[in-house]
N, C-alpha and C positions, 0 to 999 in steps of 0.2 A: 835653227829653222831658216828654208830659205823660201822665198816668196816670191810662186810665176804663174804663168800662165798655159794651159793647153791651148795649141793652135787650134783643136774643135771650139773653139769659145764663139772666136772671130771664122767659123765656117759660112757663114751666111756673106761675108764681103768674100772669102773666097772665092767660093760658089759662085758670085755674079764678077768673078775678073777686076774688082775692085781694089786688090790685095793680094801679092804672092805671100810664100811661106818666107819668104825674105823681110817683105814690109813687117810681114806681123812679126819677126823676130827684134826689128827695128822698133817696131810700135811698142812691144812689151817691155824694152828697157826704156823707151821715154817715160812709162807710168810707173817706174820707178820697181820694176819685174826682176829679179835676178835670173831669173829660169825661164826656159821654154822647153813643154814637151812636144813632143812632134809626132801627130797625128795624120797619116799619110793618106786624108780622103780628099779625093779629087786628082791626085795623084799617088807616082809608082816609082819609090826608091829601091826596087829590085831593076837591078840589070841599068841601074841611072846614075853611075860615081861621081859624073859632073853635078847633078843637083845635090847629092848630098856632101861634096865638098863645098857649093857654092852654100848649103845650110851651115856647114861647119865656118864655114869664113867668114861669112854674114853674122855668127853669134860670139865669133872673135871679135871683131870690128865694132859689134854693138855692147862689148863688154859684158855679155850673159854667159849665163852656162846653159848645156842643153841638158835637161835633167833625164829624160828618159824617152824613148819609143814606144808605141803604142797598135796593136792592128789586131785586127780580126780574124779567128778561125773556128773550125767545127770539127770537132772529132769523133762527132756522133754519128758512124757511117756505118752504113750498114754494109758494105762492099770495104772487105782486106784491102783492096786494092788502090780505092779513094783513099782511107783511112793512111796508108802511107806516103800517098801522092803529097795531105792535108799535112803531115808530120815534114816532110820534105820542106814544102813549100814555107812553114813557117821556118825552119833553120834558115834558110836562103833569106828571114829577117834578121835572124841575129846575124847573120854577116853584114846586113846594113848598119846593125844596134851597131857594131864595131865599128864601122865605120866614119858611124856622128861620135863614137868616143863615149856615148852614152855605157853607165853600169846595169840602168833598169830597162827592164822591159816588160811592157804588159802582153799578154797574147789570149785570147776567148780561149775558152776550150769545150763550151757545146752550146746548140742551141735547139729547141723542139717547138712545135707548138705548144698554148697554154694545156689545151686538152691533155697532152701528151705526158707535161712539167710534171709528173706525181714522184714523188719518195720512192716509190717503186722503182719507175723508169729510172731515175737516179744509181737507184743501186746498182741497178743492170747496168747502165752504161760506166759505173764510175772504175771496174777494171781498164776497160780501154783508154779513159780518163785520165788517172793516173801513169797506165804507160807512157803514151806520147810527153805527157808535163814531166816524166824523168827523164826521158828520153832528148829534151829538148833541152830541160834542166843541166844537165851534162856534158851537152853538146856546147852551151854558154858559158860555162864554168870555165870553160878554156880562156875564153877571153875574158873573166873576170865580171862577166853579165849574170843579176839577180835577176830572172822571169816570173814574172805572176801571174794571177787570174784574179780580173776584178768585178766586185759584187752587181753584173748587171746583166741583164737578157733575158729576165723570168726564170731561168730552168738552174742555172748555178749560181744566183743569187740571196737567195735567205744564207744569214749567217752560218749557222749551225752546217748547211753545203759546203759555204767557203771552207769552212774549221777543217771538215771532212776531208777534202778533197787535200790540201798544207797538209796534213798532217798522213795520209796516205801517199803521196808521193814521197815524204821524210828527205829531201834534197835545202840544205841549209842555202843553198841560191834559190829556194820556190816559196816565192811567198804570196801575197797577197795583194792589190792595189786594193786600198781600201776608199771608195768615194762614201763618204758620211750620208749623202741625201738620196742613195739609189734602194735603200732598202725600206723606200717607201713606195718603190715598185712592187713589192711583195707584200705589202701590209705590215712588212713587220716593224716592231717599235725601235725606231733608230735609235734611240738613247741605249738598250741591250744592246743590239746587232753591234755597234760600233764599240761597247763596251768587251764584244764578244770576240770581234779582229781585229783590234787593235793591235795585241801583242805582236801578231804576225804581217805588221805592213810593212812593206817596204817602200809604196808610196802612197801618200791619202789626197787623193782627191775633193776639193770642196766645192759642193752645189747647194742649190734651195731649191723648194717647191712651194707651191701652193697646192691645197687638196682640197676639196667639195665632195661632201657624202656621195653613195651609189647611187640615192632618190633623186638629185638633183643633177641637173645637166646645162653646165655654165654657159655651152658652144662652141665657138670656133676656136681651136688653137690647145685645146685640151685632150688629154688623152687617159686612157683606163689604167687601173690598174690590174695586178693579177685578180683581184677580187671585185672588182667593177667601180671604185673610187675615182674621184677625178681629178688628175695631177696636169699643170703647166709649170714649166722652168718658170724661177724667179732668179732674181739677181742676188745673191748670196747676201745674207743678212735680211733680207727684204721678205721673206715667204712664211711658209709656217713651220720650217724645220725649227727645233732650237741651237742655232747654227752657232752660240757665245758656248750653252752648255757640253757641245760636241766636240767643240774644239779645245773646252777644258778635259773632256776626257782623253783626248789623242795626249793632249801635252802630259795630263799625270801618269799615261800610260809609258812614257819615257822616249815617247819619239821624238825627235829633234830633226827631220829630214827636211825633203822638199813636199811644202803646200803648192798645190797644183789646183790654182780657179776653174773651171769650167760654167761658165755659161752659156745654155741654152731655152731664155728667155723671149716673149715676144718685141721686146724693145730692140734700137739698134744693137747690136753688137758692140762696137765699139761703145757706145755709153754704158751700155751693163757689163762690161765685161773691166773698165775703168773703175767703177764705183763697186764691183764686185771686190775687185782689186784693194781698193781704200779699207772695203769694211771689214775684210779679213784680216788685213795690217794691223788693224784695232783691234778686232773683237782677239785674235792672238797672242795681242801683249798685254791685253786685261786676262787672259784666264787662269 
């Protein structure tokens, strides 16, 4: 197992020019980080081989490794024409994925309103689904990049989705990013859900939450879930995920890969994303 950090962790010091993607590659081996994934908001490693050589050089220099790429897309279009633009425009990631040297890469593959999110819509859209994620699958292959789709955004999030969608592509590079604490977005019971993709990740993600029933409404800094529950980032270990018992199911599931922190808590960044750090070191070599 190797133990780092997502650059979404520390997005809040980006976001305020407090921090490049350099510092934070810096930062994350001082907290004693082996890995950095590189999550490309705020900025645009298409068409930029200066920044993503100055990323590759910067993680040389700091003695990490970059464990994986990370970005967003939508395949749920209703227009041929988008829908190929959307399939394009993500390849023209995996030529960056190759270019930080990275093997993984995460990429979205639909998103709808809640209203919209049903089993049904599902079905309906998960032919086009699956094309584009073979399509893209095979286009990475070349360069020896595993793609996935990770448990989050409402609509292709509940386990049983993810399983679905892996296992309808059938491309031995397409798996899964599996974040342990997003399938509390969905109401569902993480200890199954995680039980449930585990086999198929290629990288697991670790978060916490805090949750408060649908009756009750904490305020500022909280948000819903699919079914009107109220979740805020917690700093990993700290929430009400069982974030010791999660991480013993990943380890007996046989993974041995890259843990990748994410937080997105109200506290600074940097402090939760430190102590994030700490408690996952722990609760990992106890499970």
């Amino acid at each position: 197992m190797k133990l780092g950090l997502s650059t979404y962790s520390l997005q809040g010091a980006l976001d305020r020019k407090e921090m490049s993607v350099v510092d934070v590659i810096h930062w994350t081996a001082e907290q004693g980080g082996e890995h950095v994934e590189i999550v490309p908001l705020g900025y645009d490693l298409v068409g930029n081989p200066e920044l993503a050589e100055e990323i590759v050089k910067a993680a040389k220099a700091a003695k990490i490794e970059i464990s994986g790429y990370s970005i967003g897309a939508n395949f749920a279009k209703e227009d041929p024409a988008e829908f190929e633009k959307e399939v394009a425009a993500v390849m023209r990631h995996v030529d960056v994925a190759h270019a930080l040297g990275v093997k993984r890469m995460r990429h979205d593959v639909a998103f709808r309103k809640t209203e919209e999110a049903s089993i049904e819509q599902f079905e309906r859209d998960l032919p086009a689904l699956v094309d584009a994620c073979r399509r893209i699958a095979d286009y990475a292959s070349a360069f020896g990049i595993t793609t996935s789709v990770e448990n989050h955004g409402y609509y292709v999030q509940a386990s049983d989705r993810v399983r679905r969608l892996v296992h309808e592509v059938n491309r031995p590079n397409f798996r899964t990013t599996l974040d342990i604490g997003n399938f509390m977005c969905v109401d569902e019971d993480p200890l199954s859900a995680v039980k449930n993709n585990a086999p198929l990740a290629s990288m697991v993600h670790v978060k916490d939450f805090y949750r408060r029933p649908a009756s009750y409404n904490p305020g500022e800094g909280w948000f819903r879930s699919a079914y009107g529950h109220y979740l805020r980032g917690a700093i990993a270990g700290q929430g009400d995920l069982p974030v010791a018992e999660l991480l013993r199911i990943v380890k007996q599931s046989g993974y041995d890969g890259y843990l990748s922190v994410e937080f997105e808590g109200m506290e600074d960044c940097r402090t939760g994303s430190r102590i994030a750090l700490n408690n996952v070191r722990r609760l990992w070599a106890e499970a």
